[in-house]
DSSP file (Angstrom, degrees, kcal/mol; ACC not computed):
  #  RESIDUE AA STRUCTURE BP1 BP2  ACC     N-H-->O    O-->H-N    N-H-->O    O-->H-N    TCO  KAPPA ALPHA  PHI   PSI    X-CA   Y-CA   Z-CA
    1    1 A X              0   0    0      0, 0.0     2,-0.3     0, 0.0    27,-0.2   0.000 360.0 360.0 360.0-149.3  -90.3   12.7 -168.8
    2    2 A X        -     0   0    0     25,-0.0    27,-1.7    59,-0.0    57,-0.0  -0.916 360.0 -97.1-137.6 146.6  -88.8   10.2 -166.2
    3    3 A X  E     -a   29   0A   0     -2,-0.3    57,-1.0    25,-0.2    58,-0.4  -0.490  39.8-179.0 -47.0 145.7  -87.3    6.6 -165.7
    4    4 A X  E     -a   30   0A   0     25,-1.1    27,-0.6    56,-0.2     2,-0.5  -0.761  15.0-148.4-110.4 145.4  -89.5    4.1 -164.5
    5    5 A X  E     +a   31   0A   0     25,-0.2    58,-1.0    -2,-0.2     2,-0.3  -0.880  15.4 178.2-102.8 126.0  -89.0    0.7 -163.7
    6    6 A X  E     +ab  32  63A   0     25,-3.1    27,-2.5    -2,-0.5    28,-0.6  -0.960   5.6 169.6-141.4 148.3  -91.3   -1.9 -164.0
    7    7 A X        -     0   0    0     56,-1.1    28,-0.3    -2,-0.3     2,-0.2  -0.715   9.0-172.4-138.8 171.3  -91.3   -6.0 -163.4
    8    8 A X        -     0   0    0     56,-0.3     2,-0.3    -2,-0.2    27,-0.2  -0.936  23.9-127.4-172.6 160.9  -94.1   -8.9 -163.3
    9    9 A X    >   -     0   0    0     56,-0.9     3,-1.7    -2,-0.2     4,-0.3  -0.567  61.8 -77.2-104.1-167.6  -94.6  -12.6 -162.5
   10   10 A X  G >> S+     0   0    0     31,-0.5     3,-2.8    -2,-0.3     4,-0.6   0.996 128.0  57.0 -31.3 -74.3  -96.4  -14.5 -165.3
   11   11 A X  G 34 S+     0   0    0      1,-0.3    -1,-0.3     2,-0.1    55,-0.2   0.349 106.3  44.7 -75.9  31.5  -99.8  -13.3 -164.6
   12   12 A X  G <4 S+     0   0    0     -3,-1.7     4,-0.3    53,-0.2    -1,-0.3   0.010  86.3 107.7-133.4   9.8  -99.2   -9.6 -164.9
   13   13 A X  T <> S+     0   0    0     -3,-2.8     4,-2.4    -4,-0.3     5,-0.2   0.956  83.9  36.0 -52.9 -36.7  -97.1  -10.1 -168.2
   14   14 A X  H >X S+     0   0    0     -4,-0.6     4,-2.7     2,-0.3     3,-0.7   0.982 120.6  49.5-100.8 -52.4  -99.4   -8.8 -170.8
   15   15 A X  H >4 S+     0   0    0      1,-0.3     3,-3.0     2,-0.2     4,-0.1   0.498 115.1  50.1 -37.5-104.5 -100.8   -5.7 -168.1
   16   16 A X  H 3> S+     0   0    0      1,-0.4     4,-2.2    -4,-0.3    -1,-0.3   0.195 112.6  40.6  15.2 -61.0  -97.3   -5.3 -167.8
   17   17 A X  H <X S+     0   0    0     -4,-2.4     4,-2.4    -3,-0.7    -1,-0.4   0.954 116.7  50.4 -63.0 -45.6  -96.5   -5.2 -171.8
   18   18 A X  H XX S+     0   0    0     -3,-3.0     4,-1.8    -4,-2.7     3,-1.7   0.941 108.1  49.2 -58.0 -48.5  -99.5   -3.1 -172.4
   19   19 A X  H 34 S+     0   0    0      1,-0.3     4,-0.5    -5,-0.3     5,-0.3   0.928 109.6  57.1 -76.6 -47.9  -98.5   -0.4 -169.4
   20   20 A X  H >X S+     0   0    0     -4,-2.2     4,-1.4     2,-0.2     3,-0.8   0.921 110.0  45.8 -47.2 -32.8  -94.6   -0.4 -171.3
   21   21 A X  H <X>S+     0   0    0     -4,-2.4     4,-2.7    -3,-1.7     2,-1.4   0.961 114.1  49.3 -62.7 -69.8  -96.5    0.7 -174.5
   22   22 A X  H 3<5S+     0   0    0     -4,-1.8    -1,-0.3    -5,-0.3    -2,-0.2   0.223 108.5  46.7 -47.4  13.8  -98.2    3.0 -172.5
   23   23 A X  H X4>S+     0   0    0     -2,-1.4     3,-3.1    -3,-0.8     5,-0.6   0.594 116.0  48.3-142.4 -81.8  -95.2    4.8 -170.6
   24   24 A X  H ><5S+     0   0    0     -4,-1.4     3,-0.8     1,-0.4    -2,-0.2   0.719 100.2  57.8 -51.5 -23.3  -93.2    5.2 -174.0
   25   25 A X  T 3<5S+     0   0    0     -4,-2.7    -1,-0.4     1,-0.2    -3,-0.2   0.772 112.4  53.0 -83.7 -22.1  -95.9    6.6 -176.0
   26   26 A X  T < <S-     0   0    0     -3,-3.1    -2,-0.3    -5,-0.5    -1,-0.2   0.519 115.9-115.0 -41.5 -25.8  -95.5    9.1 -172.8
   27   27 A X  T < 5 +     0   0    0     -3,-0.8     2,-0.3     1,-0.4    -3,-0.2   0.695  67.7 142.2  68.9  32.4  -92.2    9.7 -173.1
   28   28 A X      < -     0   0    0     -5,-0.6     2,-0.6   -27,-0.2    -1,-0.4  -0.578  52.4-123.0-109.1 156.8  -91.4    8.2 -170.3
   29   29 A X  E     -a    3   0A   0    -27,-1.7   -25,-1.1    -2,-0.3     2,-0.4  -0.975  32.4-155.3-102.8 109.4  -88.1    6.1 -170.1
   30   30 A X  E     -a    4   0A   0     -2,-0.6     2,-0.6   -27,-0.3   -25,-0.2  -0.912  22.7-162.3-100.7 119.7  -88.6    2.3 -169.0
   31   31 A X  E     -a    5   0A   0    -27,-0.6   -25,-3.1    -2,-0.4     2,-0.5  -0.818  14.9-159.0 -60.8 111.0  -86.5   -0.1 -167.4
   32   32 A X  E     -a    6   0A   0     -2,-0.6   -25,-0.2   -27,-0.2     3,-0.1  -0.962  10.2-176.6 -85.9  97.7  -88.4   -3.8 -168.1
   33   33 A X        -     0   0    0    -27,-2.5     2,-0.3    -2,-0.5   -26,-0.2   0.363  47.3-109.1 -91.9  -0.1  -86.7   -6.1 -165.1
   34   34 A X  S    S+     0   0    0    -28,-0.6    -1,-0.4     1,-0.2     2,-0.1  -0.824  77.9 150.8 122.2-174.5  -88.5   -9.1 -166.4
   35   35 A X        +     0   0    0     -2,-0.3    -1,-0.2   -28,-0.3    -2,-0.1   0.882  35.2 165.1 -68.8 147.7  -90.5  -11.3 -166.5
   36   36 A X        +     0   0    0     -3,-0.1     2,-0.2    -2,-0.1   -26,-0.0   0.053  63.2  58.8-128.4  43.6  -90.7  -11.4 -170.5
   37   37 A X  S    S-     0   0    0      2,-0.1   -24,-0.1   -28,-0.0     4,-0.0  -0.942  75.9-136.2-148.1 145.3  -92.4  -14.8 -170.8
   38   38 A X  S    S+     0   0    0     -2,-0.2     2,-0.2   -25,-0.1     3,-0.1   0.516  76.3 125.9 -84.7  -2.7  -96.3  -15.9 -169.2
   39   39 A X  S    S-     0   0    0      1,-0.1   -29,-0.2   -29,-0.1    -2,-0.1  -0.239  80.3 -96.0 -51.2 112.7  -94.0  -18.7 -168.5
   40   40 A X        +     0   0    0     -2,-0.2     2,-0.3   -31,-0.1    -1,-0.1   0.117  58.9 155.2 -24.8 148.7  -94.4  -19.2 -164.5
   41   41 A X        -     0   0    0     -3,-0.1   -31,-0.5    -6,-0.1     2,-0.4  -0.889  44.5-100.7-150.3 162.6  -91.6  -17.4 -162.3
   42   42 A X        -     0   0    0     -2,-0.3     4,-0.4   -33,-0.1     3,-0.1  -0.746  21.2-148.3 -80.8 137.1  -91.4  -16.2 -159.0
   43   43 A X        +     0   0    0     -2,-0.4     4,-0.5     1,-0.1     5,-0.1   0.658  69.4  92.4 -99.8   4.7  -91.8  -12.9 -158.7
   44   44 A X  S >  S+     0   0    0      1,-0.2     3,-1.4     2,-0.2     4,-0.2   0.883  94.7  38.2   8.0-100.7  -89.6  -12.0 -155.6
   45   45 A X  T 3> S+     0   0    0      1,-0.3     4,-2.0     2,-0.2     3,-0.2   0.764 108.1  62.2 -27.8 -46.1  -86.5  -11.1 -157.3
   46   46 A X  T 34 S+     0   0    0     -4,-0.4    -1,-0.3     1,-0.3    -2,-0.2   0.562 112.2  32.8 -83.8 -10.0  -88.1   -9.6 -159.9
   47   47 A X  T <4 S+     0   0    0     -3,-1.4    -1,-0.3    -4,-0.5    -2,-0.2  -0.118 113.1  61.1-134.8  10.5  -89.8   -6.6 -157.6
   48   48 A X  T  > S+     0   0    0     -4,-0.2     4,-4.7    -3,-0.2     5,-0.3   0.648 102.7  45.7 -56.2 -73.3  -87.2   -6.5 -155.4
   49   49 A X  H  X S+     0   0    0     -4,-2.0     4,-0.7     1,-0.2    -3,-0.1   0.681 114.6  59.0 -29.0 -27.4  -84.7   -5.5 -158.5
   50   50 A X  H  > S+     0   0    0     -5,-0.1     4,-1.2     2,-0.1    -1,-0.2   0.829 108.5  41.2 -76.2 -45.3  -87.9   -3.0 -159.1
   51   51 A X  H  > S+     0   0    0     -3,-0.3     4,-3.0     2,-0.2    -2,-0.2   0.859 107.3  56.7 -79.8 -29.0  -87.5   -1.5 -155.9
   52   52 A X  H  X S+     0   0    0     -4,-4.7     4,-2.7     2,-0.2     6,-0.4   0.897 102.8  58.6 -71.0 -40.6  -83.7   -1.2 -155.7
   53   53 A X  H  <>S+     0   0    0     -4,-0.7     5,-1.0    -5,-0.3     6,-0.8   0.773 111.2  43.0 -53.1 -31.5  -83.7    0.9 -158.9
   54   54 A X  H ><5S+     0   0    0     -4,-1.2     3,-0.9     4,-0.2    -2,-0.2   0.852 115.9  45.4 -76.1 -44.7  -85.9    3.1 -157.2
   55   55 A X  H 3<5S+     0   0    0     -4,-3.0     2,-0.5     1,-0.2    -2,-0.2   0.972 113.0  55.6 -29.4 -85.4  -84.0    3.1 -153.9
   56   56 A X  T 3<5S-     0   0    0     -4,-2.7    -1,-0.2     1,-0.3    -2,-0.2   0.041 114.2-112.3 -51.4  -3.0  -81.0    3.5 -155.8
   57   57 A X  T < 5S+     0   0    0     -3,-0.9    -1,-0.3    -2,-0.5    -3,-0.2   0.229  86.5 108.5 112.7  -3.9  -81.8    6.5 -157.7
   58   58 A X  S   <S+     0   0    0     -5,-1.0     2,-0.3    -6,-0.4    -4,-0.2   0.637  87.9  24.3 -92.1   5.6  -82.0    4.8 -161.5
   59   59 A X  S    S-     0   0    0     -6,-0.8    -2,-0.4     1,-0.2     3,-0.2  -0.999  73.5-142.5-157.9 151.1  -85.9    5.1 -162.0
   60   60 A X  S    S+     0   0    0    -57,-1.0     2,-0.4     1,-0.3    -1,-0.2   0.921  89.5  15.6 -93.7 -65.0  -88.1    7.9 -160.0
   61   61 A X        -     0   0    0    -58,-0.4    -1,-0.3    -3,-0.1     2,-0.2  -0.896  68.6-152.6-128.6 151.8  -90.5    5.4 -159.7
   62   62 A X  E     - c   0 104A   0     41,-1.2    43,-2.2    -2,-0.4     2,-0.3  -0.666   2.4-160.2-102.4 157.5  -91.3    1.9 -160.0
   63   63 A X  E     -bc   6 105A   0    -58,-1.0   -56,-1.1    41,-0.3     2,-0.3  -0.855   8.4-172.3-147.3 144.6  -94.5   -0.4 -160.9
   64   64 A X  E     - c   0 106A   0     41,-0.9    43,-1.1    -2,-0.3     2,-0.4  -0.973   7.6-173.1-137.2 146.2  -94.8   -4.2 -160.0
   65   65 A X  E     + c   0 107A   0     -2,-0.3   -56,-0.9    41,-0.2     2,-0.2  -0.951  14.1 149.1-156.9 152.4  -97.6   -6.2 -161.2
   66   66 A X  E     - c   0 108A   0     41,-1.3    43,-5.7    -2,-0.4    44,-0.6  -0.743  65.9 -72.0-149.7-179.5  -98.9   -9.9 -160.5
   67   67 A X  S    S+     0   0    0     41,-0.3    43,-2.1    -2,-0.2    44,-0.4   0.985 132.7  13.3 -46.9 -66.2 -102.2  -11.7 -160.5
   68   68 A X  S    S-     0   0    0     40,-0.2    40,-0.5    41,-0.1    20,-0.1   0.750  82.8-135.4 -91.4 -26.4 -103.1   -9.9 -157.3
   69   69 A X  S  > S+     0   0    0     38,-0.4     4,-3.2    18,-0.1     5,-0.1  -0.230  82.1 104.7  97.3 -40.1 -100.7   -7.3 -156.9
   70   70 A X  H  > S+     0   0    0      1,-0.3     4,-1.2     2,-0.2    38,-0.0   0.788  82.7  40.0 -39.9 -47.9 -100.6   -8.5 -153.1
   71   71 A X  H  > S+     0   0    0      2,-0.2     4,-2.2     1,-0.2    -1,-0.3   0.802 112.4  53.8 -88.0 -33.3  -97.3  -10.3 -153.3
   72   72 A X  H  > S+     0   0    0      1,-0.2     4,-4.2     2,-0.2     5,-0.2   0.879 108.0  54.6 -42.5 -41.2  -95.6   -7.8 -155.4
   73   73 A X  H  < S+     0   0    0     -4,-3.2     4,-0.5     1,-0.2    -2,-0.2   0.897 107.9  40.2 -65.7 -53.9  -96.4   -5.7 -153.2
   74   74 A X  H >< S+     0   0    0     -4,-1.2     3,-2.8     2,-0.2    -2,-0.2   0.939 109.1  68.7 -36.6 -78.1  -95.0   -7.4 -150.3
   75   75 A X  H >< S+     0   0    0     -4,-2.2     3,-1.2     1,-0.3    -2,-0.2   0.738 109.5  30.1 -13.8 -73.9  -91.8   -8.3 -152.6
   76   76 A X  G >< S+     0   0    0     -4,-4.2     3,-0.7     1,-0.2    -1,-0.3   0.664 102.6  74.1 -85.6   5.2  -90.5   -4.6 -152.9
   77   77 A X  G <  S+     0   0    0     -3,-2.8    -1,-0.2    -4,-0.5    -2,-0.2   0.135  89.5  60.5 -91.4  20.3  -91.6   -3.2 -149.8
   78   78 A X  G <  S+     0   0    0     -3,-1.2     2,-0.3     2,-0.1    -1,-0.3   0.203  82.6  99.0-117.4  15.4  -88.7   -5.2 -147.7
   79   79 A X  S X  S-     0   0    0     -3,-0.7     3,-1.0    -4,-0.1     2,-0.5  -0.856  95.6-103.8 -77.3 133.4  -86.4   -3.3 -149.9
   80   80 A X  T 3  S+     0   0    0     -2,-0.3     3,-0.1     1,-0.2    -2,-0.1  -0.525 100.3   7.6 -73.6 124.4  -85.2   -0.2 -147.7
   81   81 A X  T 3  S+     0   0    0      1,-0.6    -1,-0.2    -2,-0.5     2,-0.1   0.075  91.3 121.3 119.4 -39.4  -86.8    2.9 -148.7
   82   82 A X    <   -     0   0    0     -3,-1.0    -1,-0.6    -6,-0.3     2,-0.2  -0.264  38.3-171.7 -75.0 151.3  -89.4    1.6 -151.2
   83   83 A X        -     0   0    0     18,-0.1    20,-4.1    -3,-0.1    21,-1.6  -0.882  18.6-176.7-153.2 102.8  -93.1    2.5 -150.1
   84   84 A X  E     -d  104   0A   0     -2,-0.2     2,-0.3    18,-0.2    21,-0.2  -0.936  12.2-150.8-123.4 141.5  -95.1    0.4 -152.7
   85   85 A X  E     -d  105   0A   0     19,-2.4    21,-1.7    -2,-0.5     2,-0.7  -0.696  12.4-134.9-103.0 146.2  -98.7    0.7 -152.7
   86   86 A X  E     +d  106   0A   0     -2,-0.3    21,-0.2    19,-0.2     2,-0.2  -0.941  39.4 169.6-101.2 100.4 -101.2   -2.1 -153.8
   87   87 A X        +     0   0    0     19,-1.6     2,-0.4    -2,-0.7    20,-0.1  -0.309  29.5 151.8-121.5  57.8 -103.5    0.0 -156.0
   88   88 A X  S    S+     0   0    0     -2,-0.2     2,-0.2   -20,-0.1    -1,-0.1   0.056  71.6  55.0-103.6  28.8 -106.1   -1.7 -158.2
   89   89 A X  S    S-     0   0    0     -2,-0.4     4,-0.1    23,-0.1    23,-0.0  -0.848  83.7-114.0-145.4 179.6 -108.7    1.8 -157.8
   90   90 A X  S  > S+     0   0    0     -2,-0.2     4,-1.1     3,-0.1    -1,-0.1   0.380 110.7  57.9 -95.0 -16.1 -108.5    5.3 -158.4
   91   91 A X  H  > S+     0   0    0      2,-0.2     4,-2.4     1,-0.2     5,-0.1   0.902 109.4  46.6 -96.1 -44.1 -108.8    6.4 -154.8
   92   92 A X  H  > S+     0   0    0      2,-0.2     4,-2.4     1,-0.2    -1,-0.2   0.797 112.2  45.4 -52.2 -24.0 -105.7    4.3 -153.7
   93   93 A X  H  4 S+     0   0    0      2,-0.2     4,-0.5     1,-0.2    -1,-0.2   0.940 112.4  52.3 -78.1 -59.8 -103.4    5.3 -156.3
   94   94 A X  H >X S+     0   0    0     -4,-1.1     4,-2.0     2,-0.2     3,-0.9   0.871 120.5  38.6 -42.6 -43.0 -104.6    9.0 -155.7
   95   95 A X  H 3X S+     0   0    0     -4,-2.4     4,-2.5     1,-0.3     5,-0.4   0.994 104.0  66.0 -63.2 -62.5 -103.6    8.2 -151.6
   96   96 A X  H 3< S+     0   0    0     -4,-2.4     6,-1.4     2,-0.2    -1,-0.3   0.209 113.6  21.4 -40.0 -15.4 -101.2    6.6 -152.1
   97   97 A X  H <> S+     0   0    0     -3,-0.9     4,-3.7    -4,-0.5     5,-0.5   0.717 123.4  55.4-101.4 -83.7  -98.7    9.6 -153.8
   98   98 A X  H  < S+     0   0    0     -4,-2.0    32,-1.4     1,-0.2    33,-0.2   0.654 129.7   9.4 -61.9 -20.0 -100.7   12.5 -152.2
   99   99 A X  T  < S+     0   0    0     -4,-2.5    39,-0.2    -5,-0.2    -1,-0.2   0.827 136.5  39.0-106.2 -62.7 -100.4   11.1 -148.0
  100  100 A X  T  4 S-     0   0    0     -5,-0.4    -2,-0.2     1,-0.1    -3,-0.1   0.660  87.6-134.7 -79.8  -7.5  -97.9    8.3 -148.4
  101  101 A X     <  -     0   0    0     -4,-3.7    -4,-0.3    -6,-0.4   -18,-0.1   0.876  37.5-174.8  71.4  19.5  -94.9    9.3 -150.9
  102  102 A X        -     0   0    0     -6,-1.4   -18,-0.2    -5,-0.5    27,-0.1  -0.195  26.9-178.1 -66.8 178.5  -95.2    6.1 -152.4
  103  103 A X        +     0   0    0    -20,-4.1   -41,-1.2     1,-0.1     2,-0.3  -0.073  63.3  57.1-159.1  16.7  -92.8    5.5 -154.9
  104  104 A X  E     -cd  62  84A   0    -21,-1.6   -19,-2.4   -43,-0.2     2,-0.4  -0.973  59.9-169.2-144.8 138.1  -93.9    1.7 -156.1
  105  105 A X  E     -cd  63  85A   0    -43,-2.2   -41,-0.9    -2,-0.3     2,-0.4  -0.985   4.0-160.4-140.4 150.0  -96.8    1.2 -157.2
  106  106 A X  E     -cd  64  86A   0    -21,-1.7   -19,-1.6    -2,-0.4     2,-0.2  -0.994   3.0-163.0-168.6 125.5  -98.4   -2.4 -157.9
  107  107 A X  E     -c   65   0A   0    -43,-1.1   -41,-1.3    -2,-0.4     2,-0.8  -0.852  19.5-132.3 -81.4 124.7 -100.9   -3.8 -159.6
  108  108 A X  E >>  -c   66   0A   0    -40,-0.5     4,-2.0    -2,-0.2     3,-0.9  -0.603  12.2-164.9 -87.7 133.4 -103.0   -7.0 -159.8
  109  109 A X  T 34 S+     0   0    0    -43,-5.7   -42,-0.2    -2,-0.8    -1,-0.2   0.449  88.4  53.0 -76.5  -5.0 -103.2   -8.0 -163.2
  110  110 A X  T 34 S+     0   0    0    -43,-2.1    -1,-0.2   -44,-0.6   -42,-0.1   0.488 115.1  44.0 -89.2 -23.1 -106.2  -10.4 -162.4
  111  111 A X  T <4 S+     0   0    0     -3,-0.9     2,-0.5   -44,-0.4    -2,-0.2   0.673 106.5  54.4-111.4 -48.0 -107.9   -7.7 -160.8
  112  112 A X  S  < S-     0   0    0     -4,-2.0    -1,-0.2     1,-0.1     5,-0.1  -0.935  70.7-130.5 -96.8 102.8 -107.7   -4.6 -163.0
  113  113 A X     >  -     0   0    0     -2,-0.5     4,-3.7    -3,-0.1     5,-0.2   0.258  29.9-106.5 -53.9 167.2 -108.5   -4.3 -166.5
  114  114 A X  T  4 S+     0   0    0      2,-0.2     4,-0.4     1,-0.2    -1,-0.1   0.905 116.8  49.5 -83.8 -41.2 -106.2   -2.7 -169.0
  115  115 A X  T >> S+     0   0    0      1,-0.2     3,-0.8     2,-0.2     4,-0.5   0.931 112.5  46.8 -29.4 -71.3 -108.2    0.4 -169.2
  116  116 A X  H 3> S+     0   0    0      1,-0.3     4,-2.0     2,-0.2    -2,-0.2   0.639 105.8  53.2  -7.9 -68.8 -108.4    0.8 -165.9
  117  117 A X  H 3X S+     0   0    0     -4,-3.7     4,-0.7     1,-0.2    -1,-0.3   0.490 104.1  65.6 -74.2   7.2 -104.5    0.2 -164.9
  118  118 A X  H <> S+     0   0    0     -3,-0.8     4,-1.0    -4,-0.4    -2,-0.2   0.721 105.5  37.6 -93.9 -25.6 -103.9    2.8 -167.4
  119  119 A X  H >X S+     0   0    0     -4,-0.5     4,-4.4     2,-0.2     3,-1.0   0.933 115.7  53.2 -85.0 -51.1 -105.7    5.5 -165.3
  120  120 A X  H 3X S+     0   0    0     -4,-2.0     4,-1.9     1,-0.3     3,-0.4   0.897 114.6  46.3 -23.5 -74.3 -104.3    4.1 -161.9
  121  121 A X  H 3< S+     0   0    0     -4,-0.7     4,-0.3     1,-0.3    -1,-0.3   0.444 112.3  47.9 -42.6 -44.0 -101.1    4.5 -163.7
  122  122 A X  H <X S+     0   0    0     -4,-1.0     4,-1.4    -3,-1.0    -1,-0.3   0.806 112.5  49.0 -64.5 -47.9 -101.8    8.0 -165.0
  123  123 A X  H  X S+     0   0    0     -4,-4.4     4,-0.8    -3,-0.4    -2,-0.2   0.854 107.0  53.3 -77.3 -30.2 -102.9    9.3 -161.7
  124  124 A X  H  < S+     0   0    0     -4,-1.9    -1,-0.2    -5,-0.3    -3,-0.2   0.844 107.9  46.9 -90.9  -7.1 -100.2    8.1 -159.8
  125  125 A X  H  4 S+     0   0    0     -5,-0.3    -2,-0.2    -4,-0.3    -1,-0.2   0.793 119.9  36.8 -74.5 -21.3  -97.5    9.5 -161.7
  126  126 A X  H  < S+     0   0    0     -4,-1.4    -1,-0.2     2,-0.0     2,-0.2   0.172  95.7  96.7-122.7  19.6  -98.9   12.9 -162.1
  127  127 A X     <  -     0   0    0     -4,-0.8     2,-0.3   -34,-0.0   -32,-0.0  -0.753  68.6-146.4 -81.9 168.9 -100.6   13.0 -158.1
  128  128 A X        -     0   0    0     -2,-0.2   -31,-0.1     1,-0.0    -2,-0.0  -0.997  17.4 -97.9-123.7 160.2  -97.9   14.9 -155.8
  129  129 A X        -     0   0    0     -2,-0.3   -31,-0.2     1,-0.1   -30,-0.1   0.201  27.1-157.5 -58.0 136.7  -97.1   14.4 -152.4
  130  130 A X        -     0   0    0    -32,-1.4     5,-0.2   -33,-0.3    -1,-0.1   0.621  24.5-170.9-103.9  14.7  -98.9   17.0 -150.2
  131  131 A X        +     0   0    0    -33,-0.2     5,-0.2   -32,-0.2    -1,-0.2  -0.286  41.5  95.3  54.1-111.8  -96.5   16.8 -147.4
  132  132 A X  S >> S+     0   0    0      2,-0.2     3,-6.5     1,-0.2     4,-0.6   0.435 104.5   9.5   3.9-146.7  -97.3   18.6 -144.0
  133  133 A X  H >> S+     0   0    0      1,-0.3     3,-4.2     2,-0.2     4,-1.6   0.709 138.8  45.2 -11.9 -62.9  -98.9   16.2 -141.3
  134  134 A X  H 3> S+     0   0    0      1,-0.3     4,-1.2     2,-0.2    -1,-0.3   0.653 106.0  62.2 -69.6   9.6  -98.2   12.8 -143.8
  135  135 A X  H <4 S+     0   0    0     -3,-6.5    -1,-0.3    -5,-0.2    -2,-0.2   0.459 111.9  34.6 -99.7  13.2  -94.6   14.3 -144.4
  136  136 A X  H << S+     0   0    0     -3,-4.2    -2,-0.2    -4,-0.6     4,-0.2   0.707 120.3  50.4-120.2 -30.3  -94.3   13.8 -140.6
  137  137 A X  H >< S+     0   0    0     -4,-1.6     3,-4.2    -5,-0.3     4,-0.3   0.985 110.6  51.4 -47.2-100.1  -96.7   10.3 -140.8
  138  138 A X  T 3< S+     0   0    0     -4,-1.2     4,-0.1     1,-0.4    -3,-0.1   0.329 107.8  52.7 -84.5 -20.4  -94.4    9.0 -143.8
  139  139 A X  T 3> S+     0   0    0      2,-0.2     4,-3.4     3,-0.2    -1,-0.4   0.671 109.6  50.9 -65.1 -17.2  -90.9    9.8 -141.4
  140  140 A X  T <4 S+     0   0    0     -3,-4.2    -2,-0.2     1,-0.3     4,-0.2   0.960 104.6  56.1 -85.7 -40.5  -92.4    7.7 -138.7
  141  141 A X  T  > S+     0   0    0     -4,-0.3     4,-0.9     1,-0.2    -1,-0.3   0.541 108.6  43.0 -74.1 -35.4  -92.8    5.4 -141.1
  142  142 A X  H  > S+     0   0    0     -3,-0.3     4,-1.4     2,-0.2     5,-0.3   0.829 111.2  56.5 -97.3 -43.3  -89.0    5.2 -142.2
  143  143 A X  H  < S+     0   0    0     -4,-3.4    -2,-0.2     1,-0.2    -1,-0.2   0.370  97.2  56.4 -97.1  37.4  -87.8    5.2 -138.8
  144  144 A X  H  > S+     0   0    0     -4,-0.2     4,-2.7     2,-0.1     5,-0.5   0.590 112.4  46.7 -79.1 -60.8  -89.7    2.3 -137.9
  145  145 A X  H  X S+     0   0    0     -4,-0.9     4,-1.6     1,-0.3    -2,-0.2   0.825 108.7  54.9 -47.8 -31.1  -87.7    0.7 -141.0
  146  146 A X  H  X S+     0   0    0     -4,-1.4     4,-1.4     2,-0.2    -1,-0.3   0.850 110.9  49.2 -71.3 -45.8  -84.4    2.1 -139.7
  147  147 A X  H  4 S+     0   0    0     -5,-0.3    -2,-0.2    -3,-0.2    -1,-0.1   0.918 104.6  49.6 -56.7 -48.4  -85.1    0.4 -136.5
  148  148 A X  H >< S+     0   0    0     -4,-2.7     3,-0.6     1,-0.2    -1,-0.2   0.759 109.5  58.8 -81.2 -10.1  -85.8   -2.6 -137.4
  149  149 A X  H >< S+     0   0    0     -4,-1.6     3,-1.3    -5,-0.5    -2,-0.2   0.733 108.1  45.8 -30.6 -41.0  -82.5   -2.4 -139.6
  150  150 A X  T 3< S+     0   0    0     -4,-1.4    -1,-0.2     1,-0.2    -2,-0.1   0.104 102.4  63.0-112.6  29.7  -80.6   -1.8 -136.8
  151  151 A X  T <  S+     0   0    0     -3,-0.6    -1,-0.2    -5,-0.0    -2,-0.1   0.154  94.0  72.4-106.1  -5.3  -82.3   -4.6 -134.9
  152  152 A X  S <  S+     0   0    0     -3,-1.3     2,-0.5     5,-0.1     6,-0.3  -0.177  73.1 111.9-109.4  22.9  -80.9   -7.0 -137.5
  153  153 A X  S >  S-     0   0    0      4,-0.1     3,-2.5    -3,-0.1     2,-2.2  -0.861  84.3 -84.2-113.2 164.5  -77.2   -7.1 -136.6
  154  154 A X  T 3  S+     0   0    0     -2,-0.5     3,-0.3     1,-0.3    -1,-0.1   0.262 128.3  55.9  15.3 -48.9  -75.2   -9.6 -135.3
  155  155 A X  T 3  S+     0   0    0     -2,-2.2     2,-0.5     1,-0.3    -1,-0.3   0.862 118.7  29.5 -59.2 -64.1  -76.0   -9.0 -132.2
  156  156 A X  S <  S-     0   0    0     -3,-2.5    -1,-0.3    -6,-0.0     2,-0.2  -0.870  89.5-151.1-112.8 105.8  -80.0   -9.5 -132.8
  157  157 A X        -     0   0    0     -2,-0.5    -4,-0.1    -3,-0.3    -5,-0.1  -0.493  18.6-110.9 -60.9 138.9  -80.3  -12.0 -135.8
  158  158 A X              0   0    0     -6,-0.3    -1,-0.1    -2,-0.2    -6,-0.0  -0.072 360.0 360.0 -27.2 164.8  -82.8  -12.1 -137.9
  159  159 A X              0   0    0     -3,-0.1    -1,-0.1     0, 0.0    -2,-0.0   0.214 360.0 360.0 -65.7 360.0  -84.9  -15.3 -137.5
């Protein structure tokens, strides 16, 4: 099976433990980035570090999960490359692989029942990208991000 990497804030700790059960009784290999407490955190850091392993080649895909999903979501999608999907249904997880490529996928743990994120979870790991038109959609889509990279140096600062 395959790496994946998965993180959480507080409120997606126990989805978050249950989905690691569920991934290894898969065979799957998992990276756990945190959080490993219901103890508050921010979860920033903690789904960035999700997304960079995926950039970076160490996990084919990564999983983020919070209360809502919403901010996770946010979180690793300013990492360059990541295309993480907020997916608390069956139809989104399914879009989300077959048009977009995503390659994060994030869950609210407030929102989605444990059943439930187990199918998300299933489906997006085994939909695959159907390419043609969205493989031409999902470049436009990177070189908007490569532009606004190169709209961040020195020359145009960030704000």
């Amino acid at each position: 099976m395959s790496r994946i990497a998965i993180g959480s804030d507080h409120a997606g700790y126990e989805l978050k433990q249950h989905l690691v059960g569920v991934l290894q009784a898969g065979g799957h290999d998992v990276l756990d980035l945190g959080t490993h407490s219901t103890e508050p955190v921010d979860y920033p850091e903690i789904c960035a570090a999700v997304g960079r392993t995926v950039r970076d080649g160490q996990a084919l895909y990564g999983i983020v999960i919070g209360g809502s999903g919403q901010g996770e979501q946010l979180a690793a999608n300013k990492v360059r490359g990541v295309r993480a999907a907020l997916c608390n249904d069956l139809y989104t997880a399914r879009m989300a692989r077959q048009h977009n490529d995503a390659n994060v996928l994030s869950i609210g743990g407030r929102v989605v029942g444990t059943g439930l994120a187990e199918e998300i979870l299933a489906l997006f790991l085994t939909t695959e990208f159907e390419g043609g038109r969205h493989a031409r959609r999902v470049e436009q889509l990177m070189q908007i991000e490569r532009d606004e990279a190169a709209l961040a140096t020195p020359t145009h600062p960030e704000p």
